[in-house]
C-alpha positions as CSV (number, residue, x, y, z in Angstrom):
1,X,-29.8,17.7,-8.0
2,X,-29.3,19.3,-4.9
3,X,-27.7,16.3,-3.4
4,X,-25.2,15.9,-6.3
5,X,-23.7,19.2,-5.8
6,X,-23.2,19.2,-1.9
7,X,-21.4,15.6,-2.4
8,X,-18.9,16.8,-4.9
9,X,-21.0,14.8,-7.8
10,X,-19.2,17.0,-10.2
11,X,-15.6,17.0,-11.8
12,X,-15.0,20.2,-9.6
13,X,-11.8,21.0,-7.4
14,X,-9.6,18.4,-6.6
15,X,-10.6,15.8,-9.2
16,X,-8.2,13.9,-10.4
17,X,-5.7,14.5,-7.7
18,X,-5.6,11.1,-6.2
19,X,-5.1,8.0,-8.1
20,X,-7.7,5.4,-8.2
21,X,-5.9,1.3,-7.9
22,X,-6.1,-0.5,-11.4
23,X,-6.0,2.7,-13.3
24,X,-4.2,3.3,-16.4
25,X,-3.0,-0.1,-15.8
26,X,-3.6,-3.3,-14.3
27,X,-4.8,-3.3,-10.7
28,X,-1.6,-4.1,-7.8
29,X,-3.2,-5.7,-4.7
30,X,-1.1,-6.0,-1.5
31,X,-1.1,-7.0,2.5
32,X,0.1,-4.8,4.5
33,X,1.8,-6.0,7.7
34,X,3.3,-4.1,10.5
35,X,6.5,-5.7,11.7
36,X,7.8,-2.5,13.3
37,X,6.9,-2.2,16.7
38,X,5.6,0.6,16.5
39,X,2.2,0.9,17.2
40,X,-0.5,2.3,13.8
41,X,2.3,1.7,11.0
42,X,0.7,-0.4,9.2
43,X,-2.7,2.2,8.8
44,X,-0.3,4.8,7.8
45,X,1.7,2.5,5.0
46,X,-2.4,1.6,3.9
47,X,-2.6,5.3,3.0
48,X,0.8,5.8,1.5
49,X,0.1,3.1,-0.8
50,X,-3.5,3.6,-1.5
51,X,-2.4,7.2,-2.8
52,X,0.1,5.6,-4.9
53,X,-3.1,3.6,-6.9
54,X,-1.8,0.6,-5.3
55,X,-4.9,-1.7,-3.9
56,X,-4.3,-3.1,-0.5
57,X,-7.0,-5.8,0.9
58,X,-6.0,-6.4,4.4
59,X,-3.7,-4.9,7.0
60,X,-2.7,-5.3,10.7
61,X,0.4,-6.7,12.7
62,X,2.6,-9.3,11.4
63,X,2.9,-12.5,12.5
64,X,5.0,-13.3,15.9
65,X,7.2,-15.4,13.7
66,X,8.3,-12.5,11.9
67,X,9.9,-10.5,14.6
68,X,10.5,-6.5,14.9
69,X,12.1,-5.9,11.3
70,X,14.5,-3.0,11.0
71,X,14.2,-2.5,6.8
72,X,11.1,-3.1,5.1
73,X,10.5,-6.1,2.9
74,X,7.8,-6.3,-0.3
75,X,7.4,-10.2,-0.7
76,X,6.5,-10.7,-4.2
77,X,3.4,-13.1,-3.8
78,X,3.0,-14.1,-8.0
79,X,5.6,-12.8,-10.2
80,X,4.4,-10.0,-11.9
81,X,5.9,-7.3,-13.9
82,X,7.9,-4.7,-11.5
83,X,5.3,-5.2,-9.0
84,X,8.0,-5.1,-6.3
85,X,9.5,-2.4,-8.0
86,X,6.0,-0.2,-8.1
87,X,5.9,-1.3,-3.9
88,X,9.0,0.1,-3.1
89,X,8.5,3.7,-4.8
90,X,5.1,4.4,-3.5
91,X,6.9,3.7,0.2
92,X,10.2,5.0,-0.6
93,X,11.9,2.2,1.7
94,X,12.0,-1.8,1.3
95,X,13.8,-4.9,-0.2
96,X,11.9,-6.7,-2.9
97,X,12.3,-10.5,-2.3
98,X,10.2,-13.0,-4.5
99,X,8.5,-16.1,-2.9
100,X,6.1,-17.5,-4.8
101,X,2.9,-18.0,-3.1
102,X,-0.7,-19.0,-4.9
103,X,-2.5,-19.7,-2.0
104,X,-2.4,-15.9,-1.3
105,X,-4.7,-14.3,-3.6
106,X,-2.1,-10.7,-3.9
107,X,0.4,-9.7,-5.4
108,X,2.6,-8.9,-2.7
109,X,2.8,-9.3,1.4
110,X,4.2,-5.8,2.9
111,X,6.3,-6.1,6.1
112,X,6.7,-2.6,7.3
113,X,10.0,-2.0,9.2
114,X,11.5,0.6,11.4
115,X,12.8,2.2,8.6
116,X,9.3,3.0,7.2
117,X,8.5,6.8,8.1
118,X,5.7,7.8,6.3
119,X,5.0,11.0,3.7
120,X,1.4,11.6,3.9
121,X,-0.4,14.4,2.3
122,X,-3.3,15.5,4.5
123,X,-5.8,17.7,3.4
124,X,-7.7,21.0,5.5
């Protein structure tokens, strides 16, 4: 019991505040790739999305064939409804493009851009 209550067990203060991926709706799993330059973008798009509810499975620099992007592109990985669309609020930046790809087991590939500048909520 005591245990319980020092790990916030309970449905006490602050549940319900962030939003957990696949619910209320069918889960939205995404890569998300830094293609910036900037160093750490892609661990700060990870947490923009992931408080959006979106799921993302694996992130890190983009490949060297991609170059340094200026705007931020959602690839649309299996065509889903407004997937791309759902991307693009939750980062507030990006051009939704659709290239089919099965191999890739997501939804979407994320190639963070300069424009990218994250809104994070930190808490105390």
């Amino acid at each position: 019991m005591v245990g319980l209550a020092g790990c916030g067990g309970g449905a006490g203060a602050g549940a319900g505040t962030l939003r957990v991926p696949g619910e209320g709706g069918r889960r939205v799993t995404v890569e998300v790739l830094n293609a910036s330059g900037r160093s750490g973008l892609a661990r700060s798009g990870v947490r923009v999305l992931r408080q959006a509810g979106i799921d993302v499975v694996s992130f890190g620099n983009a490949p060297a064939a991609v170059g340094t992007l200026d705007s931020t592109r959602i690839v649309v990985r299996r065509p889903a409804a407004a997937v791309g669309d759902q991307v693009r609020r939750a980062l507030g930046v990006g051009r939704v493009i659709v290239e089919a790809d099965t191999a890739k087991l997501l939804d979407a590939s994320v190639f963070l851009g300069a424009d990218f500048a994250p809104r994070l909520q930190f808490h105390p």
